[in-house]
C-alpha positions as CSV (number, residue, x, y, z in Angstrom):
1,X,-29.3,-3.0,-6.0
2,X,-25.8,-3.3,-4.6
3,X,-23.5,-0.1,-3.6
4,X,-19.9,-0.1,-2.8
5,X,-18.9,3.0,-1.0
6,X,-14.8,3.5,-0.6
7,X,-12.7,5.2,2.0
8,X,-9.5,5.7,3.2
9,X,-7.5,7.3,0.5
10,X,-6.2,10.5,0.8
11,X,-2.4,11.7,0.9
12,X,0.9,9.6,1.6
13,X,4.6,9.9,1.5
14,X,6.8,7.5,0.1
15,X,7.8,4.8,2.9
16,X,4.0,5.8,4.3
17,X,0.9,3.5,5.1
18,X,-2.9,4.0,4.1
19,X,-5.6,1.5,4.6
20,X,-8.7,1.4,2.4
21,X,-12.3,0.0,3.0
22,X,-15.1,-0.8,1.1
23,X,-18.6,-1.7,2.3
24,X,-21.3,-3.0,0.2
25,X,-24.8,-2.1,1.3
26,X,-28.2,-2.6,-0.2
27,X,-30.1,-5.7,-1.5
28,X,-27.2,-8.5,-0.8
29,X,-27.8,-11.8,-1.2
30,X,-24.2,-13.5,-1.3
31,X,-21.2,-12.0,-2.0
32,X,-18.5,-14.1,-3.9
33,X,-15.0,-12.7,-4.8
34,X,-14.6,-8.9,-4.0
35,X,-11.0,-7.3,-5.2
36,X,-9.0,-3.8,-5.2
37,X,-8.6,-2.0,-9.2
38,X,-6.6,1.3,-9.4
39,X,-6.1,3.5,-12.8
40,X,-3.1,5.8,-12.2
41,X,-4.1,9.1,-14.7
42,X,-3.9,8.0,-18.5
43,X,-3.7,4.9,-18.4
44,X,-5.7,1.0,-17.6
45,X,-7.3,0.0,-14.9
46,X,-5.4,-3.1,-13.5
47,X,-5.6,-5.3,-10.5
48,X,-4.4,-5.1,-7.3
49,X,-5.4,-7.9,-5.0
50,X,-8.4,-10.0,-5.2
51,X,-10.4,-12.2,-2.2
52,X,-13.0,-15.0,-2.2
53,X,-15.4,-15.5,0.4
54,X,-13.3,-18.0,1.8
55,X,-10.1,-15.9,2.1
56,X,-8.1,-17.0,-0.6
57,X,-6.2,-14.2,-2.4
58,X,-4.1,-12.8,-5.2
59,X,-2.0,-10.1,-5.8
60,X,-0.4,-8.1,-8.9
61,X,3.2,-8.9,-8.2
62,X,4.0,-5.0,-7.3
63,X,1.5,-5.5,-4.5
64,X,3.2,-8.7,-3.1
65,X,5.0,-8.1,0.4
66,X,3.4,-4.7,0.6
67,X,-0.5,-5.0,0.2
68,X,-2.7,-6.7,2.1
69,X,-6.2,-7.8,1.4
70,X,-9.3,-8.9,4.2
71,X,-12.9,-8.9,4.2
72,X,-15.3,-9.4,6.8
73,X,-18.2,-11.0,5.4
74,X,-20.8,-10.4,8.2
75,X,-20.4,-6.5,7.3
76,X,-19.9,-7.3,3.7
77,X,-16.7,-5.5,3.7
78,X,-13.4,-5.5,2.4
79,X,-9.8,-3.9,2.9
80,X,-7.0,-3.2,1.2
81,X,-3.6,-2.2,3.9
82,X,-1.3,-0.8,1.9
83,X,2.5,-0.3,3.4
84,X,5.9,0.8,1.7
85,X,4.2,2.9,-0.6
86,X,5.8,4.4,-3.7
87,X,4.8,7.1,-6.1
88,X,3.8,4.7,-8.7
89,X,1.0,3.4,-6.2
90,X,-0.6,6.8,-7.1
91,X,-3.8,6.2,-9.0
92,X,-8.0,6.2,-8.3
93,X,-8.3,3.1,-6.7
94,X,-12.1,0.7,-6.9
95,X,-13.5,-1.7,-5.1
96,X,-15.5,-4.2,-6.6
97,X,-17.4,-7.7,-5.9
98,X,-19.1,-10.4,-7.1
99,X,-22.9,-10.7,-6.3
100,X,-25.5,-13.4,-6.3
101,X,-29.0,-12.6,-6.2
102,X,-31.6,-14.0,-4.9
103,X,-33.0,-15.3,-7.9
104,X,-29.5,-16.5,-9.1
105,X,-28.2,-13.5,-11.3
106,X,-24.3,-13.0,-11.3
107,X,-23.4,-9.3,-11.3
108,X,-20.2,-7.1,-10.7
109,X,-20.3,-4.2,-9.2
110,X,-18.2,-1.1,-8.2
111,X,-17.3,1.6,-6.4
112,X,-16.8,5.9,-7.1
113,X,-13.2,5.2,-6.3
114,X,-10.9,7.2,-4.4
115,X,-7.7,8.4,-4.6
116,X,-4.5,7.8,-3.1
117,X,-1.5,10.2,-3.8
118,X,1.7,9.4,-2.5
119,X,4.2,11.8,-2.8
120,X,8.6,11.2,-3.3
């Protein structure tokens, strides 16, 4: 019904920047909250910044001052800019989001992942 495709991961150094997207395609009828999950190898997924539709957000507090999260609901998309990276930012990182549909069903979806690597 609803797919969330991710990119912009790929390799960093320390210090380094990356930006992430996520767009949701397919049969949408509204979009609530949409946030950013990453699993660094062996262990939980966790948080890392979370949006409504009306732009209010949260962040895990290692993403505070470094992370920042957007959307832009006419392309049903949202972003994750990520500065100051460190090697423990390395981990698969999801999107994911909210949907209502038409006929008033709650669901969450998510995306493959990708990975960000960021090297000492």
């Amino acid at each position: 019904q609803v797919q969330l495709v991710e990119s912009g991961g790929g390799l960093a150094q320390a210090g380094g920047s990356l930006r992430l997207s996520c767009a949701a395609s397919g049969i949408i009828y509204s979009i609530n909250g949409m946030g950013w999950y990453r699993q660094p190898p062996g262990k939980q997924r966790e948080l890392v910044a979370r949006i409504t539709k009306g732009g209010d957000t949260n962040y895990a507090d290692s993403a505070k001052g470094r992370f920042t999260i957007s959307r832009d609901n006419a392309k049903n998309t949202v972003y994750l800019q990520m500065n100051s990276l460190k090697p423990e930012d390395t981990a698969a990182y999801y999107c994911n989001a909210d949907h209502l549909s038409r006929i008033g069903i709650w669901s969450t979806y998510w995306g493959q992942g990708t990975q960000v690597t960021v090297s000492s």
